[in-house]
C-alpha positions in Angstrom: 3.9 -13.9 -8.9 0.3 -15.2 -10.2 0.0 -16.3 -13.5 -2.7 -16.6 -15.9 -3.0 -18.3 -19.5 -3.2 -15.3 -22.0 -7.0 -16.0 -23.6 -7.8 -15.7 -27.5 -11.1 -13.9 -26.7 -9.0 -10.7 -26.2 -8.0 -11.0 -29.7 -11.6 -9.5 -30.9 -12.4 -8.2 -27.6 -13.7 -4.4 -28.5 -11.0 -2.3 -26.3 -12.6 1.1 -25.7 -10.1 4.2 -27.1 -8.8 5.9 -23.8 -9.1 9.3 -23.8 -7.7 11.9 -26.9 -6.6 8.4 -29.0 -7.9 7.4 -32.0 -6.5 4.0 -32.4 -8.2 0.9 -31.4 -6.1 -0.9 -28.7 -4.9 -4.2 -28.9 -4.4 -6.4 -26.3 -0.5 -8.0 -26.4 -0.6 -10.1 -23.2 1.2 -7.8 -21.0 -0.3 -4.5 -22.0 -1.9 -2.9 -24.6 -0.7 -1.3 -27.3 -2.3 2.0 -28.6 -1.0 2.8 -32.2 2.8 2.1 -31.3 2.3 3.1 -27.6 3.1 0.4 -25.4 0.1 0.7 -22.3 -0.5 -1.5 -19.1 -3.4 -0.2 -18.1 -5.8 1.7 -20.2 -7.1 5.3 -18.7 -10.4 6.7 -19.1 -10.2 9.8 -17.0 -10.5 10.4 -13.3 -12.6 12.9 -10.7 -13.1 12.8 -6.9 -13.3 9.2 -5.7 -15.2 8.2 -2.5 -12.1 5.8 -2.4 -8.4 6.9 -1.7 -5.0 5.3 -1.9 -4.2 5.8 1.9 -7.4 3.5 2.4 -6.4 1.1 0.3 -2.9 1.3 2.0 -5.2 0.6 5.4 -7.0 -2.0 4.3 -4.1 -4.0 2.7 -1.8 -3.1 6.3 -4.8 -4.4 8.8 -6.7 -6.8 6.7 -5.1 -8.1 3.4 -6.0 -11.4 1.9 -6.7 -12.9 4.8 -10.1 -10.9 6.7 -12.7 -13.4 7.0 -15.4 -11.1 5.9 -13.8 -11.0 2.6 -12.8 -14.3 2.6 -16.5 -15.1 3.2 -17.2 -12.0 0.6 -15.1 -13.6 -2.3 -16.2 -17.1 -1.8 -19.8 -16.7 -1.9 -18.9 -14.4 -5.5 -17.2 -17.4 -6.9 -20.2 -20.0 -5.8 -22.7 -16.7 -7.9 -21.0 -17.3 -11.0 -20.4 -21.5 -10.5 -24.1 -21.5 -9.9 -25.2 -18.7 -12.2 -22.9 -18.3 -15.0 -23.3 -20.5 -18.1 -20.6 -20.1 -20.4 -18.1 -22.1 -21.3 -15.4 -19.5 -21.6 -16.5 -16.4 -20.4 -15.6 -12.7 -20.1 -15.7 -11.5 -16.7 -15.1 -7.9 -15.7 -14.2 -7.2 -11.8 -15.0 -3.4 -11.0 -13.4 -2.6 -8.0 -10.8 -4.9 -8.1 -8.2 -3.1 -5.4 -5.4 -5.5 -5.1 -7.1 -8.2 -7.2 -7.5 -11.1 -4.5 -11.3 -11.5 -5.6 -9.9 -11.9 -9.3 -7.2 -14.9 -8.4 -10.3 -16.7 -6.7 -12.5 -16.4 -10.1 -9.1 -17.5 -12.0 -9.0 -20.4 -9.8 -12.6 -21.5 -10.4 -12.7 -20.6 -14.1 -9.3 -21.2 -16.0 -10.7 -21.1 -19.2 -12.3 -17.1 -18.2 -11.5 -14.4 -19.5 -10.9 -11.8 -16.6 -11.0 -8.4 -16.5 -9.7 -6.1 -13.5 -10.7 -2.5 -12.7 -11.2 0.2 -10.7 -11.1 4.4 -10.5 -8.1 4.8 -8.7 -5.0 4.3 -10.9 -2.9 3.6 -7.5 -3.7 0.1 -6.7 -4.3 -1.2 -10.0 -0.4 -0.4 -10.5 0.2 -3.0 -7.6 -2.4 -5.2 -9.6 -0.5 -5.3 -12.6 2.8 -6.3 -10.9 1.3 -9.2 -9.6 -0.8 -9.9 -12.3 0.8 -9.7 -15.4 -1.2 -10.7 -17.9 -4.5 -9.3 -16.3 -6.0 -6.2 -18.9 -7.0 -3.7 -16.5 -8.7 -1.0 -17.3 -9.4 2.4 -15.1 -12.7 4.3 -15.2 -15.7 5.8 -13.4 -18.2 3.2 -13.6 -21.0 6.0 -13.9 -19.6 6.7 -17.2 -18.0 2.8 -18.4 -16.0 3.2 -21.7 -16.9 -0.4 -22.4 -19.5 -1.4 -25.2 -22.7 -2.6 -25.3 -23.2 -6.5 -24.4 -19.7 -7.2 -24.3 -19.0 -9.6 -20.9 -20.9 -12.0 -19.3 -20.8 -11.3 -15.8 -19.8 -8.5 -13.6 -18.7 -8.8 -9.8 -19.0 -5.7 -7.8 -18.2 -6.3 -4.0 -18.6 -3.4 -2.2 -18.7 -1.2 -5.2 -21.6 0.6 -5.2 -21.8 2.7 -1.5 -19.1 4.8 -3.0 -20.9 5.9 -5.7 -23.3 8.6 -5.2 -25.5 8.2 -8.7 -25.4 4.1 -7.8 -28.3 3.6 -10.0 -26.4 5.1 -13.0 -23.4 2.9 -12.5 -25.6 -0.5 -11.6 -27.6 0.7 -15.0 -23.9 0.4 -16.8 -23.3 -2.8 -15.6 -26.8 -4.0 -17.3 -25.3 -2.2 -20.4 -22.3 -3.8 -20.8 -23.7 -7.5 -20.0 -24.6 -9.8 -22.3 -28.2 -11.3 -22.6 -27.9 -14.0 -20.2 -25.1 -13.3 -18.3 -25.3 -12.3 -14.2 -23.7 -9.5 -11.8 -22.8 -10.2 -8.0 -23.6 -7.1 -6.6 -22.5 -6.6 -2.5 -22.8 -3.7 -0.7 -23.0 -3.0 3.5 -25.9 -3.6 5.0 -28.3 -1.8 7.7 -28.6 2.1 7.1 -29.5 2.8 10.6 -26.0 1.7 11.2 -23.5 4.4 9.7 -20.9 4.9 11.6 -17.7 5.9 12.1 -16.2 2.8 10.0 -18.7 4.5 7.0 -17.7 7.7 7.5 -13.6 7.0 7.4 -14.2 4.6 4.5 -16.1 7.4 2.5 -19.3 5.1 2.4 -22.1 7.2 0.7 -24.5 5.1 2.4 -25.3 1.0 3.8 -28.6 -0.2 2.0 -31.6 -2.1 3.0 -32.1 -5.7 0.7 -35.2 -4.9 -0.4 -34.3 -1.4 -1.4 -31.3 -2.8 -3.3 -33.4 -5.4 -4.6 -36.0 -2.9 -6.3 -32.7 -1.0 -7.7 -31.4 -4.1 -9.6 -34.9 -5.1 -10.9 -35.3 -1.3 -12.1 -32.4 -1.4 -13.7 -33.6 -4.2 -16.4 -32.4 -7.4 -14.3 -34.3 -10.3 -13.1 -33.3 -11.2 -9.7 -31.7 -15.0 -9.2 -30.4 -14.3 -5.6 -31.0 -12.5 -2.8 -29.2 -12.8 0.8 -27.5 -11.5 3.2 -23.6 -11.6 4.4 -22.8 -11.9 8.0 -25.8 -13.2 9.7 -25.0 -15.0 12.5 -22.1 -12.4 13.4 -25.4 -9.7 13.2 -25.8 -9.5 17.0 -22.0 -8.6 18.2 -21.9 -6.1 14.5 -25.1 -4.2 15.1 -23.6 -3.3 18.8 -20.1 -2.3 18.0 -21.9 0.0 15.2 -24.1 1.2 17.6 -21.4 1.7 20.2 -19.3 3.2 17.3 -22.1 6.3 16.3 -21.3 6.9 19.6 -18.0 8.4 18.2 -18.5 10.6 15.1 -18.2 13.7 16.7 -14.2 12.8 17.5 -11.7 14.0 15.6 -10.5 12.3 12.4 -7.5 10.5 13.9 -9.0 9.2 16.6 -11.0 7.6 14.0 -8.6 6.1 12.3 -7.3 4.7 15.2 -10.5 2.8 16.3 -11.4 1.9 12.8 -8.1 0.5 12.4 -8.3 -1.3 15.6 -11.4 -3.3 14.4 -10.1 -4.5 11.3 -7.4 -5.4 13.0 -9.0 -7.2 15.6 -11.5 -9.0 13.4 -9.4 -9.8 10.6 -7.4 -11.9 13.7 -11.2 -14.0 15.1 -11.1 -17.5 14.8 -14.9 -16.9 16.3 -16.0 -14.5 13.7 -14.1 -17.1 10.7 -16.0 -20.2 11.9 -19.4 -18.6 12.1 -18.9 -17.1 8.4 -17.8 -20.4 7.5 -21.0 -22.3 9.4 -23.0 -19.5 7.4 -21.6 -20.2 4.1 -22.7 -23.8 4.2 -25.8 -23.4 4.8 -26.1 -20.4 2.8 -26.0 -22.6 -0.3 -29.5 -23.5 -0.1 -31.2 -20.9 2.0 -31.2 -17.3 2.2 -30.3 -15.1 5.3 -33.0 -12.7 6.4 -30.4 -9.8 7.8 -26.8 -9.4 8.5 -24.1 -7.2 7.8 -23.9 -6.9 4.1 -26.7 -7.3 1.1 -25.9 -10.1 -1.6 -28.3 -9.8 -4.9 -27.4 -11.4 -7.9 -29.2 -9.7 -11.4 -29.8 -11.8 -14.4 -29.9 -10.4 -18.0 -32.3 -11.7 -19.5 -32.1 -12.9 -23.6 -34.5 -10.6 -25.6 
């Protein structure tokens, strides 16, 4: 079971009231408590999610911790904030944080962080508390964040944003809630001419051009430090499987599954695919990538 220190700066940190309470809650290092209710996570409401349980279920089954996309995914997050991020002891807020592997990674880097999970579905961030203790986590719709103004210092949000269908809304809460100065790590799936069938099952609203994400970020009030791409020298072999694969959205849902599932399975297994991503992440430290399979910006608040 992971372990983290419990941090002082939830002491003062201004918990949101979840929804028909009154009372402030307080944060006890294994839950909150609301008035004299005893809460592990805190609930702000729910409403159709372009996410489900079953998926998660999937994901966790074919992929877990060990994918090297999201291996590749969470390490170039952590290297965002080392690079990014300067605060001595900062509060960082995960949205999307699933079964938490992204947040262990950031409590590696940062001990002295404060971290933050969430997500929308309340299913998998029961899994998350059970292995993370004395994580708060907080469920909610980032279109409508319960969080105040200006209270964290950076937000990660790796693959976050596709499932959202008024994504400008919820990237224009993450500006809200950030502090002047601090940084979000926005990912999201790359190439829209490529929707397939792995899109559709995962309930993708969309993939995204850079520069179309990049003009989002900058309209919502950030200044861009970072702009790259995930994936590029596995671009060739990707862009024909999803071409093969749009081949295949008029089969029925099961057969779907069973080819979607199939890929992450067989992916998640490629020594080729891990040592090109980690070729790729080496020399992605000082150079950007000009395409590839996902889009990385990172959005800097600035001080007023």
């Amino acid at each position: 079971m992971h372990q983290m220190t419990v941090h002082s700066k939830f002491d003062t940190f201004p918990w949101p009231n979840p929804m028909g309470r009154f009372e402030t809650p307080v944060w006890r290092g294994a839950g909150f408590l609301v008035g004299v209710e005893r809460r592990r996570i805190l609930e702000f409401g729910d409403a159709e999610s372009h996410w489900s349980p079953e998926l998660t279920a999937l994901h966790e089954q074919e992929a877990g911790v060990n994918h090297p996309i999201d291996q590749a995914s969470r390490s170039l997050a952590v290297e965002s904030l080392e690079q990014f991020l300067d605060v001595q002891e900062p509060v960082i807020l995960d949205v999307g944080s699933s079964s938490g592997y992204i947040l262990r990674e950031i409590q590696r880097a940062f001990p002295r962080a404060a971290l933050i999970g969430s997500d929308y579905l309340v299913e998998p961030l029961l899994t998350l508390a059970n292995n993370m203790p004395e994580l708060p986590i907080l469920q909610f719709d980032l279109r409508h964040c319960p969080l105040p103004d200006q209270c964290v210092d950076a937000v990660t949000a790796l693959n976050v944003l596709e499932h959202i269908d008024q994504h400008e809304k919820a990237l224009g809460q993450i500006y809200r809630i950030l502090r002047p100065g601090g940084i979000a790590h926005i990912e999201v799936p790359a190439g829209p001419d490529l929707f397939d069938v792995y899109d559709e099952l995962l309930l993708h609203h969309r993939r995204y051009k850079l520069e179309e994400l990049v003009t989002m970020v900058r309209r919502a009030g950030f200044e861009v430090l970072k702009r790259t791409h995930l994936g590029f020298l596995i671009f060739g072999p990707f862009w024909f499987v999803k071409k093969r694969n749009q081949r295949l959205l008029s089969l029925p849902k099961s057969q779907k599954k069973q080819i979607v599932t199939l890929q992450i399975r067989n992916s998640t297994r490629s020594r080729i695919l891990a040592s090109c991503l980690t070729i790729e992440r080496f020399f992605g430290r000082r150079i950007s990538y000009p395409w590839g399979i996902r889009c990385v910006v990172v959005g800097l608040k600035k001080n007023a």
